[in-house]
C-alpha positions in Angstrom: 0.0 0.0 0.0 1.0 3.2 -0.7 0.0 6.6 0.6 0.1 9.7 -1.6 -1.1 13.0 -0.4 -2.0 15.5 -2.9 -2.4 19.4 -2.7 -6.1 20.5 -4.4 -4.4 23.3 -5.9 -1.4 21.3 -7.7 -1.4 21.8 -11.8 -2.0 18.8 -13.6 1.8 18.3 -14.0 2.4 18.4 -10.3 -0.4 16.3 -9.9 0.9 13.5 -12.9 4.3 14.1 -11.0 3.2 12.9 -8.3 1.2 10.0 -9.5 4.6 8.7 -10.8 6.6 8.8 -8.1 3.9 7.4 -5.8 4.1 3.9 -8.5 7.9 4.9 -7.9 7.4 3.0 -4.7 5.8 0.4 -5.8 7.7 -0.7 -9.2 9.8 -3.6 -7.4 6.5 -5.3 -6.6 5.2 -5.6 -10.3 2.1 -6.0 -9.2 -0.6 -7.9 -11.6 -3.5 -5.9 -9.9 -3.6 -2.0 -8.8 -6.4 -0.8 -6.5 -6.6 3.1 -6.2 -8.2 4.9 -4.0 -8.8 8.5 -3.5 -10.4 10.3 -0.5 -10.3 13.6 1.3 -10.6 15.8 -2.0 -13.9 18.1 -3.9 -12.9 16.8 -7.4 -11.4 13.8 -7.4 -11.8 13.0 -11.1 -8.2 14.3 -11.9 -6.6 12.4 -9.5 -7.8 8.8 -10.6 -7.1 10.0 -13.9 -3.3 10.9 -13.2 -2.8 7.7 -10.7 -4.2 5.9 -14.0 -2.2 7.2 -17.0 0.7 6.9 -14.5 0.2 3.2 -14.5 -0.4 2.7 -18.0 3.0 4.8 -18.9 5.2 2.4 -16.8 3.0 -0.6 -18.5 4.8 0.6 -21.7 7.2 -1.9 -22.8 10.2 -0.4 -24.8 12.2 -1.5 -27.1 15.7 -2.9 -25.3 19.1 -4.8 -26.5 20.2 -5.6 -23.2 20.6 -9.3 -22.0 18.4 -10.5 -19.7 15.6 -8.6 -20.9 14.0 -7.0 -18.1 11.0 -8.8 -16.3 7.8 -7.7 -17.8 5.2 -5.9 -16.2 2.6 -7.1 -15.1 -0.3 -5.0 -14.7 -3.1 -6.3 -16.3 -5.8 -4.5 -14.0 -6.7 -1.3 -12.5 -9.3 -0.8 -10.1 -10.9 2.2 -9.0 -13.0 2.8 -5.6 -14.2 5.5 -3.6 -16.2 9.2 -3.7 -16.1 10.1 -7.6 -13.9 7.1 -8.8 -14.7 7.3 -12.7 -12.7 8.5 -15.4 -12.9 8.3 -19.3 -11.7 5.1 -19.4 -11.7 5.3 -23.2 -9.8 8.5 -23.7 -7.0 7.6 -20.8 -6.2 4.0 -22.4 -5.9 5.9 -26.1 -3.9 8.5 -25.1 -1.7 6.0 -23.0 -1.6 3.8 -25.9 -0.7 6.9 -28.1 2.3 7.4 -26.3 3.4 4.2 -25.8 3.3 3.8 -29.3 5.5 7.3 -30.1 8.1 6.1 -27.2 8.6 3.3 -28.8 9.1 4.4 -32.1 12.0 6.9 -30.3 13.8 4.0 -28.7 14.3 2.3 -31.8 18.1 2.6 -32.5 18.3 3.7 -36.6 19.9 0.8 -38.3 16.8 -0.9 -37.2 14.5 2.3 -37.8 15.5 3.3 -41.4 13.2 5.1 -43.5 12.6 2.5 -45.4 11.6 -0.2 -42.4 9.7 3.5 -40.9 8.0 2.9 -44.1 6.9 -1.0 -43.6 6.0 -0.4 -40.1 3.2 2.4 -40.8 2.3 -0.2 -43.8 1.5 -2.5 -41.7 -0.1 -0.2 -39.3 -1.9 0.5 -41.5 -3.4 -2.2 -42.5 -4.2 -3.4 -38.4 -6.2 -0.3 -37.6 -8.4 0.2 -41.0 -5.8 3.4 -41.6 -5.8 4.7 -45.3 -2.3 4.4 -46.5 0.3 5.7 -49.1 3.4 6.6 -49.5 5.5 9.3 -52.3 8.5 7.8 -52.9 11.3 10.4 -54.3 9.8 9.5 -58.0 6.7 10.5 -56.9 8.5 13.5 -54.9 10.1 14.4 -58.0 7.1 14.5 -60.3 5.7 16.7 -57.7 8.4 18.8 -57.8 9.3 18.8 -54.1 13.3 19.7 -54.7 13.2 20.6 -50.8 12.3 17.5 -49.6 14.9 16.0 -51.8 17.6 17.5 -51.4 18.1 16.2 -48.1 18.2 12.7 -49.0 19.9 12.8 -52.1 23.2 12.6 -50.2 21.8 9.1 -49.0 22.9 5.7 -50.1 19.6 3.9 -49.7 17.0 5.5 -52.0 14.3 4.6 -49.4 13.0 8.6 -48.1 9.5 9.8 -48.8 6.1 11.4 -47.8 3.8 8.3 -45.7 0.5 9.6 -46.0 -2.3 8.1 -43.1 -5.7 8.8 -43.0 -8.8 8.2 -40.9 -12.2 8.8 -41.2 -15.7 9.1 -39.3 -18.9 7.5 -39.6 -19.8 10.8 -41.2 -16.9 12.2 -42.4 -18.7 15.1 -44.7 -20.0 16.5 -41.6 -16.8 16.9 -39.8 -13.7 19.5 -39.7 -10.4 17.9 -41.2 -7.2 17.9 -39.4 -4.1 17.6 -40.7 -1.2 16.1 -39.0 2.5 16.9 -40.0 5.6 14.8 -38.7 9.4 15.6 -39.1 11.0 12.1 -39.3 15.0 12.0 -39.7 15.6 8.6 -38.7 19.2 10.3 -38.3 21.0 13.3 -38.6 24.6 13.8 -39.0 24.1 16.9 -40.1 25.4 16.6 -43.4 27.9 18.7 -45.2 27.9 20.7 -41.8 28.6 17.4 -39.9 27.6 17.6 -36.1 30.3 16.6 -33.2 30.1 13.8 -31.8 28.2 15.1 -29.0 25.5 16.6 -31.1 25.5 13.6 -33.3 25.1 11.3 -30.5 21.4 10.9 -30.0 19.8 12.2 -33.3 18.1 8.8 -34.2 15.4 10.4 -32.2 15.4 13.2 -34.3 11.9 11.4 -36.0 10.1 12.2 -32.3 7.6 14.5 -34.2 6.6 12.2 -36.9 6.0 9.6 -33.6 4.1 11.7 -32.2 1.8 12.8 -35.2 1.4 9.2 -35.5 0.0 8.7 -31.7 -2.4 11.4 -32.1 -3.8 10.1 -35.3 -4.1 7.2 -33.7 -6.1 8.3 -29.9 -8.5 10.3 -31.9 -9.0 6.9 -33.8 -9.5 5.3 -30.8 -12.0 7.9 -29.3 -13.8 8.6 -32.4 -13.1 11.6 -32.5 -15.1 14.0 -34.7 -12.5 15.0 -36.8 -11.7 13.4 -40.4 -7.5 13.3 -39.9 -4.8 13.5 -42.1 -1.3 12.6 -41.1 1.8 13.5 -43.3 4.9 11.8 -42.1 8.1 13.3 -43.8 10.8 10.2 -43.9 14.2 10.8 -44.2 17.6 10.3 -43.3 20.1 13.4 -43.5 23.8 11.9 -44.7 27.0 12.6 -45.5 28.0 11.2 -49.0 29.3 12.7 -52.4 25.8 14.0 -53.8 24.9 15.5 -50.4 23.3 19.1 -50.9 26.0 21.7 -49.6 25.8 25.7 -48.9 25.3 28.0 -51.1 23.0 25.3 -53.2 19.5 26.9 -54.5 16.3 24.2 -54.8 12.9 24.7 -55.7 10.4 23.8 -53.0 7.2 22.0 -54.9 5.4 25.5 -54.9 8.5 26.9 -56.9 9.5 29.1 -53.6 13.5 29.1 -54.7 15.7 28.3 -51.4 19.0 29.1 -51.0 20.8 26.5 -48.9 22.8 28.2 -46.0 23.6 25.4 -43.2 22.7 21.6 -44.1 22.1 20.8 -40.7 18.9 23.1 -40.9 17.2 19.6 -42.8 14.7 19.4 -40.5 12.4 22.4 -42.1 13.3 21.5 -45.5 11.3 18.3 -45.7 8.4 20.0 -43.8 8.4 22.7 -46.0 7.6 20.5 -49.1 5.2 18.2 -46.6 3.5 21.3 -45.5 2.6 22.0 -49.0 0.8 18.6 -49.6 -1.6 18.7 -46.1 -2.7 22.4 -47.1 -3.3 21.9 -50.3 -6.9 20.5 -49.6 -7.8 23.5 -46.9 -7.8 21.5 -43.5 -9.6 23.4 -41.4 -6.1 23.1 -38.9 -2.7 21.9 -39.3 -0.4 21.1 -36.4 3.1 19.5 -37.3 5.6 18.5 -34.8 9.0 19.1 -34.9 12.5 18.3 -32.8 13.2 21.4 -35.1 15.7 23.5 -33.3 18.6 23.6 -30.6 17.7 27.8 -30.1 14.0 25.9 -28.5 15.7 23.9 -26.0 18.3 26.2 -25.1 15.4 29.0 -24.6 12.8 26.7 -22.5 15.1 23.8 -21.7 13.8 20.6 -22.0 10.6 20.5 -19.3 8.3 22.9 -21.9 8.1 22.6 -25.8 7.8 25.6 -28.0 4.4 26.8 -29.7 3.6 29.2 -32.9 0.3 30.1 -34.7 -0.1 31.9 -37.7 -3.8 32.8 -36.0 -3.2 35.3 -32.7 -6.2 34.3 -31.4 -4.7 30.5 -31.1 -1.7 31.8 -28.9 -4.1 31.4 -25.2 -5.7 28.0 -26.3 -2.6 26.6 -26.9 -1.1 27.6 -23.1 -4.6 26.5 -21.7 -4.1 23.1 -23.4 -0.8 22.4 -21.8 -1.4 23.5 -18.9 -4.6 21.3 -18.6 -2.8 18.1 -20.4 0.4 18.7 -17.6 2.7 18.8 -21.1 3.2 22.6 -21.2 3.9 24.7 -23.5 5.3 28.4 -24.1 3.9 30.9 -26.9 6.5 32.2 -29.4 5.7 35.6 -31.3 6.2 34.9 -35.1 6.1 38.7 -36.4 6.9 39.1 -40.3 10.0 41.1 -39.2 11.5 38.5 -38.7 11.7 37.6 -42.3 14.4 39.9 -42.6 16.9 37.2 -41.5 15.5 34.9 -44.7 16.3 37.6 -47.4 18.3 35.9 -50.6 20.2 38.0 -52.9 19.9 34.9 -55.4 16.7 33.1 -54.5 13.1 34.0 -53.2 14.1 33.0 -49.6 16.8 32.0 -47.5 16.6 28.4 -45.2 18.4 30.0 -42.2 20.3 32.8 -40.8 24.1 32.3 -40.4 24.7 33.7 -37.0 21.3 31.3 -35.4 19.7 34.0 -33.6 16.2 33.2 -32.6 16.2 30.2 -34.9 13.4 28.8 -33.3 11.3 32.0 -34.6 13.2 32.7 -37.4 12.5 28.2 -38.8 8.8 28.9 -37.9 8.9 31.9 -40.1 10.6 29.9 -42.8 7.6 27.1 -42.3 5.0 29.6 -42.3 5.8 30.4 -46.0 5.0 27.0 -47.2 1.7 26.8 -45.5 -1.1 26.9 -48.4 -4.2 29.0 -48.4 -3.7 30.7 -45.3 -4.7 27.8 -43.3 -5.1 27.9 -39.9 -1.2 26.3 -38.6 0.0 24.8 -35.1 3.9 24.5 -35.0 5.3 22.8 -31.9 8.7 22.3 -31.5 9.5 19.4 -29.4 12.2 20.4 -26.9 10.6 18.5 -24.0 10.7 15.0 -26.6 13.3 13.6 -24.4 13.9 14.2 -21.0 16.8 12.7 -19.0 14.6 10.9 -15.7 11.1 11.0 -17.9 8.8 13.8 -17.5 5.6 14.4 -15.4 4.2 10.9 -15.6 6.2 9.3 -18.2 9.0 7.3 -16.3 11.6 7.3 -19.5 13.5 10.0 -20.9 11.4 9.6 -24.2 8.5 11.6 -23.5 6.1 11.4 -26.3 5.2 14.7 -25.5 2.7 16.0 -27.4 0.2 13.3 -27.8 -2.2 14.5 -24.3 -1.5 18.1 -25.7 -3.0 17.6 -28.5 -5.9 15.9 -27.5 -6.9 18.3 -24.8 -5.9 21.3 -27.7 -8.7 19.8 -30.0 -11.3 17.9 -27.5 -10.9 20.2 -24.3 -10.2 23.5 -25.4 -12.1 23.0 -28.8 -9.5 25.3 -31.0 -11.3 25.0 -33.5 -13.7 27.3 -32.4 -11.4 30.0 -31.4 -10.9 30.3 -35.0 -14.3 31.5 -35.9 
């Protein structure tokens, strides 16, 4: 038994907190059954619910090398008794199960998580949950014209990058807003031409956390039926040294025919959003939200407890704090003012892909982004610097956070966004 007192006024990442380290004490036991309790407090709901995901976030099982594997665990029940002991079950397992999923995906070290196996795992995905599914290979990237996109890969040996396309639907889809859903997923990045140190190298096979994350939330509003028809655009890639690798001082053509001049190849990351941007706009979603380990400027301004947030819609900028500090994954507003643009001005091509001296690059990449968002649709960019946390994060207990998935989901179901959009 374990006792866990908890202040009525704690925010719901105090509270999820909490609920972690009280299963803390408990984790030697690997219990098969948990029994929770809550008494003494107005509104218990929350509590339940945090004691609950806790749980189900240590049930995770993760991807490991090491011999002996671990001993399983257990759980395979949760109980709940006492004054106000209900919860959405439904929602809690899918978000739970959403994570999970994106965790996993992080863990994967990247000779076993290539593009190209990225590629058979959504496949087969796919397939298991009724997901539409297809996937624009660099032929079909070329015929499209998306020179962004390609010219991060073309320094890569395998010719396995490309645009996964998932898609769900409602009962009644025609009488539903459509979201799209935008993933960056580098499988690895050295960096290219610029090649990282070691230390920045070290690591960057979870530089596809966005496109994990995407996934997951495609997935819980699957599981909810949610009433939104969803579009998720998963940009797969590797960035690699080699002798065709794109270099400074290159110009591309994004599929829009926006003209880039290539200034640091280690800036990869919003070259094969821009392009992936361009195909979930170009139907009008009524929302787009892509997620992004996009920039070191995020993490050094927030560290790695909150994850950066833009809007191109002011009126977005409140709902988007409200949702993370409801979901316990929090978030900070960034101002994304069309000064900034300066920094992006080519003397040979329409834009720049980054300033040389990285000031504000978190701003200054979302400004970049912004451009490639079609018919001024309404656009979410979060930049993942809380995706991995050394000691886990509010209830997760491993450094892979899958941050982002309860965000969203409280973003869209909670504080209903879309209706702050008119």
């Amino acid at each position: 038994m374990v006792h866990l007192s908890l202040n009525p006024q704690q925010s719901a990442f105090e509270r999820l907190g909490a609920a972690r380290r009280a299963l803390d004490l408990m984790a030697e036991l690997n219990p098969r059954e948990l029994l929770v309790s809550v008494h003494g407090l107005p509104v218990p709901g929350p509590v339940y619910e945090a004691l609950v995901s806790a749980a189900l976030a240590r049930a995770v099982p993760l991807p490991t090398r090491k011999r002996p594997l671990p001993e399983p665990v257990r759980l395979a029940r949760i109980r709940l008794c006492g004054p106000g002991a209900e919860i959405d079950q439904r929602r809690v397992q899918a978000e739970a199960r959403a994570n999970g999923l994106a965790r996993q995906l992080a863990v994967l070290p990247p000779n076993e998580l290539t593009p190209g196996h990225y590629r058979q795992r959504l496949a087969a995905l796919a397939r298991e949950e009724g997901l539409g599914f297809e996937f624009l290979d660099r032929t079909a990237l070329r015929r499209r014209g998306a020179g962004a996109f390609l010219a991060v890969v073309q320094g890569s040996a395998a010719k396995d990058a490309g645009i996964a396309h998932l898609s769900w639907r409602p009962a009644r889809p025609q009488r539903v807003p459509r979201l799209a859903l935008v993933g960056k997923g580098l499988t690895y990045d050295t960096g290219g031409v610029n090649l990282k140190t070691a230390r920045g190298m070290f690591g960057m096979h979870q530089d596809m956390a966005g496109s994990a994350v995407a996934l997951g939330v495609l997935l819980a509003l699957k599981d909810m039926n949610a009433p939104f028809a969803v579009d998720c655009w998963l940009a797969l890639a590797s960035n690699d040294i080699g002798p065709q690798a794109y270099q400074p001082n290159d110009v591309v053509r994004a599929a829009d025919g926006t003209t880039i001049e290539i200034v640091h190849t280690d800036a990869e990351g919003r070259m094969v959003l821009a392009d992936t941007l361009l195909l979930a706009t170009a139907s009008k979603p009524a929302l787009v939200i892509d997620y992004a380990t996009l920039t070191g400027a995020c993490i050094h301004a927030l560290g790695k407890r909150y994850s950066g947030v833009f809007a191109n819609r002011e009126a977005l900028l409140p709902v988007l704090a409200a949702a993370g500090r409801a979901s316990g994954e929090r978030v900070w507003p960034f101002p994304l003012d069309a000064d900034f643009d300066k920094a992006l001005d080519s003397s040979v091509a329409d834009i720049k892909q980054c300033a040389m001296d990285g000031e504000a690059d978190h701003i200054i990449a979302a400004r970049f982004l912004s451009r490639f968002v079609r018919h001024a649709v309404p656009w979410v960019h979060v930049d993942l610097a809380a995706s991995n946390h050394k000691g886990g994060l509010a209830h997760i207990p491993s450094d892979e956070t899958g941050f982002g998935v309860r965000f969203t989901c409280n973003l869209l179901l909670d504080q209903a966004c879309l209706k702050a959009l008119g």
